[in-house]
N, C-alpha and C positions, 0 to 999 in steps of 0.2 A: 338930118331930115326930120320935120318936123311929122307924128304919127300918130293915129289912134286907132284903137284894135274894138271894135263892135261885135255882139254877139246876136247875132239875130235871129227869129225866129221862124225854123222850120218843122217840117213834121214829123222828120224822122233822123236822126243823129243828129250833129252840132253846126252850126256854120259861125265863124269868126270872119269880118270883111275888116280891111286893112284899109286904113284911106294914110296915103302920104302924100307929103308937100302941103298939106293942110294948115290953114292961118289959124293960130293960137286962138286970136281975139277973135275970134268969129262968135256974131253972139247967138244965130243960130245954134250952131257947134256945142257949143257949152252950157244953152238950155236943156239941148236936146241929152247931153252928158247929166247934166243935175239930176233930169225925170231917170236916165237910167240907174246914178248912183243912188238914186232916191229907193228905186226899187230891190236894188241888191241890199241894203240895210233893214228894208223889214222880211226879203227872202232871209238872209240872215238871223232876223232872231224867230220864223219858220221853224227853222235848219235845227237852231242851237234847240225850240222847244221841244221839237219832233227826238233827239240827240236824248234830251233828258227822259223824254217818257220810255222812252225806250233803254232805259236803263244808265246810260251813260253822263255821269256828275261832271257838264262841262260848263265852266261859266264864260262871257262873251269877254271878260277882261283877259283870261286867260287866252281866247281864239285872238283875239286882238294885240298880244305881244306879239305872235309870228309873224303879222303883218307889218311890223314897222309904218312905213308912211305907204303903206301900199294900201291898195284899197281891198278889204277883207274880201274872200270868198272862201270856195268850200277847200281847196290846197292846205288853209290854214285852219282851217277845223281838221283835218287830217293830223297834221302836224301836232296840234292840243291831244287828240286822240291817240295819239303814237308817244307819246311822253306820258301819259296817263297810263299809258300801259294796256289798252284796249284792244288795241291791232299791232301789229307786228310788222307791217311795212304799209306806208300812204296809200298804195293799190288796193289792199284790203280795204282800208275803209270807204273808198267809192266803190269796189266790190261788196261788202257788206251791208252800209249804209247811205251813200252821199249819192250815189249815182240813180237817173230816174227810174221810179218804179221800187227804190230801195226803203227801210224805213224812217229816215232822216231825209230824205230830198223835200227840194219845195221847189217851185218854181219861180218866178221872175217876170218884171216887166221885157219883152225886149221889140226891137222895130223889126219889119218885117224885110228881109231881102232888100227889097225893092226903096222904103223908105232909107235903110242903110244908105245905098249907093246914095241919094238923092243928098242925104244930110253933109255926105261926104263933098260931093260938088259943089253944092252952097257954099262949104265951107273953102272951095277953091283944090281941093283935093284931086287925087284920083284912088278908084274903087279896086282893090284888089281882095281877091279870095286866097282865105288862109286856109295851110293844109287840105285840099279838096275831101282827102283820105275821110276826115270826120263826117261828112254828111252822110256815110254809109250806103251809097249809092254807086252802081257799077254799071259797065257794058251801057246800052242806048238810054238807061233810065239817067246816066248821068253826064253823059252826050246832050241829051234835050235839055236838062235842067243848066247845063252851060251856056247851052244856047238863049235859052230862056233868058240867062242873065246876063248875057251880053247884049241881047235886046233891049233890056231894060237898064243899060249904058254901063256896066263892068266896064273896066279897062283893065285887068289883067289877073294873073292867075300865078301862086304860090308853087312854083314848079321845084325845086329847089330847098329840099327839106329833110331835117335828120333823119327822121320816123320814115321817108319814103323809100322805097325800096326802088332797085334798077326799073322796075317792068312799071312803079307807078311814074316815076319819072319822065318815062318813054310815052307811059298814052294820057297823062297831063300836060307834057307839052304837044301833042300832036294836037289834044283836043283844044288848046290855047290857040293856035295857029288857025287852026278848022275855023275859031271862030276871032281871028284880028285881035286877040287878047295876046295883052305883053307878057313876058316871065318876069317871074322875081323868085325871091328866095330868101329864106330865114332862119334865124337859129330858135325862134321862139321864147326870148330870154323875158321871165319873168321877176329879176330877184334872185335872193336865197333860196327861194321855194325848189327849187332845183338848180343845186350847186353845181350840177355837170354841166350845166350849160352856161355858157358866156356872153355876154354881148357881143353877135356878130360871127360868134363863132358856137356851133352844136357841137352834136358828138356824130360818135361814125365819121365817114367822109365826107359828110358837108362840106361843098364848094361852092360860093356864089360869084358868079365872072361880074370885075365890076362894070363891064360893059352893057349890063342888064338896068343898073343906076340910071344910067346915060339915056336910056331909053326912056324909063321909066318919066325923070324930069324932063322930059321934051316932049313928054303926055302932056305934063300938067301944066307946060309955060303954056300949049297949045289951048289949054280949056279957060287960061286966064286971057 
């Protein structure tokens, strides 16, 4: 399944939108990727500047060997930081430094929700929300912002996740059904950047039924 993982921009925790079944050559798709990789490369040397004044001798070749062919962010400036001998485990240094509001953060270009989903369609896709858990949103405030996003054409929702516990489970998929949005589910695999995790397969009980697949692609033959 062909995928791409968006970070888009809200006002309060994180949000990641999934678009799969997505056409490679879209040339949409791939502009709209450029401006964003565009903007992670100078959040990046933000990041590394903010990193040095603040005491810490990291240079961008060093952050850039953890990456391999992946495309740098802040996981691998942890990783530079933790072989340096600055922190003691990768949490620390988004607790200390990487995370917003910390002294090494910067910010980023990113699309807003709504252009997300939008880019994702263009490119023949459909629009799924990863891990809800991160937009730090509960109870009716995050009831209406599903709604909200299903309004503005979500097709489905991340129910199905290591990080999620039974009880987030149970009112992610109620709130997906409430509002005609599909399930899916993921192991979140990025790499080495976290060896525990596998392609396709997390840790804990992670179980994704492949009947959620099935669904999922008979969204998207539907939007072509």
């Amino acid at each position: 399944v062909a995928g791409v993982e968006i970070s888009a921009d809200v006002k309060k925790g994180g949000m990641h939108m999934l678009g799969y079944f997505v056409e490679p050559s879209s040339d949409s798709l791939e502009s709209t990727l450029v401006k964003i990789r565009s903007g992670r490369e100078y959040r990046n040397r933000e990041i590394l500047a903010n990193l040095n004044d603040a005491g810490l001798e990291l240079t961008m070749d060093e952050v850039c060997s953890y990456a391999g062919e992946s495309v740098v962010g802040r996981p691998h400036f942890a990783q530079a930081m933790l072989a340096r001998g600055y922190i003691k485990t990768k949490n620390e240094a988004f607790d200390r430094y990487l995370a917003r509001g910390k002294p090494g953060y910067a910010d980023r270009f990113r699309l807003s929700p709504e252009e997300s989903i939008g880019v994702i369609h263009d490119a023949g896709g459909i629009a799924v929300l990863a891990h809800p858990f991160t937009l730090e949103l509960s109870g009716s405030d995050l009831a209406d912002f599903i709604a909200e996003m299903a309004s503005a054409g979500l097709d489905g929702m991340e129910v199905y996740y290591s990080e999620h516990n039974h009880a987030q489970v149970n009112e992610y998929r109620n709130l997906a059904y409430q509002n005609g949005l599909l399930l899916s589910g993921g192991s979140d695999f990025h790499g080495e950047v976290n060896p525990a995790v596998k392609l396709g397969v997390g840790f804990g009980n992670l179980r994704v039924n492949d009947d959620l697949l099935e669904k999922l692609s008979g969204r998207a033959m539907e939007r072509r």
